[in-house]
C-alpha positions in Angstrom: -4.8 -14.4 45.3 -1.6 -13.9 43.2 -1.1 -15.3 39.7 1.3 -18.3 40.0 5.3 -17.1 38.3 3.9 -16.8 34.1 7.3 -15.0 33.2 10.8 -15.1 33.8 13.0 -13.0 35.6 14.3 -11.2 32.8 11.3 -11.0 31.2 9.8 -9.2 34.4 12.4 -7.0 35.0 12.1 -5.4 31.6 8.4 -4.6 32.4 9.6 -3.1 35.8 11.6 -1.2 33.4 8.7 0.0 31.4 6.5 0.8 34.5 9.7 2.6 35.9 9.1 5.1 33.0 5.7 6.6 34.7 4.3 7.7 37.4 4.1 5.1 39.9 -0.1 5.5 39.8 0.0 4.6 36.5 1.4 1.8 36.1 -1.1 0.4 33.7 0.4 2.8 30.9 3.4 0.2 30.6 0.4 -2.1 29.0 1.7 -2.3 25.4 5.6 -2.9 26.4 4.6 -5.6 29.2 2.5 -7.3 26.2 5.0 -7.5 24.0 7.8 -8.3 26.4 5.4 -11.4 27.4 4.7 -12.2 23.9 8.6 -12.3 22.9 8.8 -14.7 25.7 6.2 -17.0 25.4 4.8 -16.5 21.7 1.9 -16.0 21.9 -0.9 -14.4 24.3 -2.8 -17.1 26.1 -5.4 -15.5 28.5 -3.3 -17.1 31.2 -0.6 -14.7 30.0 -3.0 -11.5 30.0 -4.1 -12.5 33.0 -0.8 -12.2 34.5 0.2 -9.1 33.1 -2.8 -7.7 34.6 -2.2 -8.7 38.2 1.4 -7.7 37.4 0.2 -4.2 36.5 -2.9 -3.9 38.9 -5.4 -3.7 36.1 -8.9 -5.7 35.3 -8.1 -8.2 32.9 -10.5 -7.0 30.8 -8.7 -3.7 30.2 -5.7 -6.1 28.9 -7.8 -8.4 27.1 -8.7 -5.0 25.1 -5.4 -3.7 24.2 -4.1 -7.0 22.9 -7.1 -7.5 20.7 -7.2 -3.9 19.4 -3.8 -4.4 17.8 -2.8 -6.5 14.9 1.2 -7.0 16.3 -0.4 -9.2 19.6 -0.8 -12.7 18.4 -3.7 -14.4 20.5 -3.2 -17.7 19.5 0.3 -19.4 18.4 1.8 -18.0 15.2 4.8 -19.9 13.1 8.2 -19.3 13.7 8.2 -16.2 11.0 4.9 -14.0 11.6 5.2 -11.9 7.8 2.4 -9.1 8.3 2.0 -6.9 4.8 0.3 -3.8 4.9 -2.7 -3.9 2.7 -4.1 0.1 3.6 -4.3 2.8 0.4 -0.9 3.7 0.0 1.1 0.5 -0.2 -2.0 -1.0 -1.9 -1.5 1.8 -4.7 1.9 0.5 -5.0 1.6 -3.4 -5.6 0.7 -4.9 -2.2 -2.4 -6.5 -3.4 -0.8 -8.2 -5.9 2.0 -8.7 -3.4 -0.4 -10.0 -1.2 -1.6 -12.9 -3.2 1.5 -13.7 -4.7 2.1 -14.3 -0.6 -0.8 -16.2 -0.4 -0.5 -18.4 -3.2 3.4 -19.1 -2.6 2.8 -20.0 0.9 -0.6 -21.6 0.3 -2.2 -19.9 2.9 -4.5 -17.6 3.6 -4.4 -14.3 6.5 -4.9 -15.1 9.4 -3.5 -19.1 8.6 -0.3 -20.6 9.5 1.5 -23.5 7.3 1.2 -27.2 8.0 5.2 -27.1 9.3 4.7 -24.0 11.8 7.0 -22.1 9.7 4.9 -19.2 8.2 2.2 -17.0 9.4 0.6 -14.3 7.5 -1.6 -11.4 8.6 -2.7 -8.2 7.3 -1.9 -5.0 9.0 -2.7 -1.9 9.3 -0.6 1.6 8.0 3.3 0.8 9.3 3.8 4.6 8.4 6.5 3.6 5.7 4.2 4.5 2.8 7.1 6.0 0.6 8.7 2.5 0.8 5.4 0.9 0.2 4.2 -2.6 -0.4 5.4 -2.5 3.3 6.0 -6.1 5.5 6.9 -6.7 9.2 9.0 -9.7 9.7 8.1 -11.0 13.4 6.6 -7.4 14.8 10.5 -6.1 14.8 11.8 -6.0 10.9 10.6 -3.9 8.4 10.7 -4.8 4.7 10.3 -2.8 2.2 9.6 -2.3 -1.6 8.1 -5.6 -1.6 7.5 -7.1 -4.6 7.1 -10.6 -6.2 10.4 -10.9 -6.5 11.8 -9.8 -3.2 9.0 -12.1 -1.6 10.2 -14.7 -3.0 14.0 -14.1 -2.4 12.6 -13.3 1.1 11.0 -16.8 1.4 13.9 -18.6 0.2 16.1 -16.9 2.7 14.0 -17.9 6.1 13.9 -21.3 4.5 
């Protein structure tokens, strides 16, 4: 039984794309781009979503349901229109993102892993971003890197998406 249409056109034919990029047996290596083209489409991974990219791909759902909750950039339940991720790992931490970190916290009044009351803000803690020289490190929506993040550029930061 096929999944009904979950994606768009567009959206499909950049995961065609992806898959065109291996051997056609191994389609299910396209896993990670087909998740994140879904995810820039839709917002968020519902099962229904992973479902679909796994019939898409011709893999057990399971095998899906695994990559997208291995890794901190797949959002498995709705995020807020900016997703700000700050790397919390040795390096950056060493250089002021704990204390960049709260000053998050307490400015947006929430906590990781929460989301604000109007849907604007979401904030999660992630892993290495392998920009440790430019550390406290933040991702802006999976695809902009911000770095050198203090209090200061935080809040200039916040100010600006408002």
């Amino acid at each position: 039984m096929n999944a009904p249409m979950m994606l768009s056109p567009d959206a499909l034919a950049k995961i065609d794309k992806a898959v065109a990029k291996y051997p056609p047996t191994e389609k299910q290596s396209a896993v990670m781009a087909a998740l994140t083209i879904a995810q820039d489409e839709k917002g968020w991974l519902s099962t229904e979503t992973m479902d679909f990219v796994a019939q898409y791909l011709g893999m057990a759902p399971v095998a899906v349901y695994e990559v997208a909750t291995f890794y901190t950039m797949y959002d498995l339940k709705p995020v807020g229109k900016y997703k700000l991720t700050i790397c919390t790992n040795l390096p950056c931490a060493l250089q002021g993102a704990t204390a960049a970190a709260e000053h998050l916290k307490k400015a947006l009044g929430i906590g990781f892993n929460e989301t604000t009351a109007d849907g604007r803000f979401t904030l999660k803690e992630g892993e290495c971003m392998g920009a440790c020289g430019d550390a406290p490190v933040m991702l802006q929506n999976n695809k902009r890197m911000l770095c050198a993040m203090s209090p200061d550029r935080i809040d200039q930061l916040l100010k600006d998406l408002e």
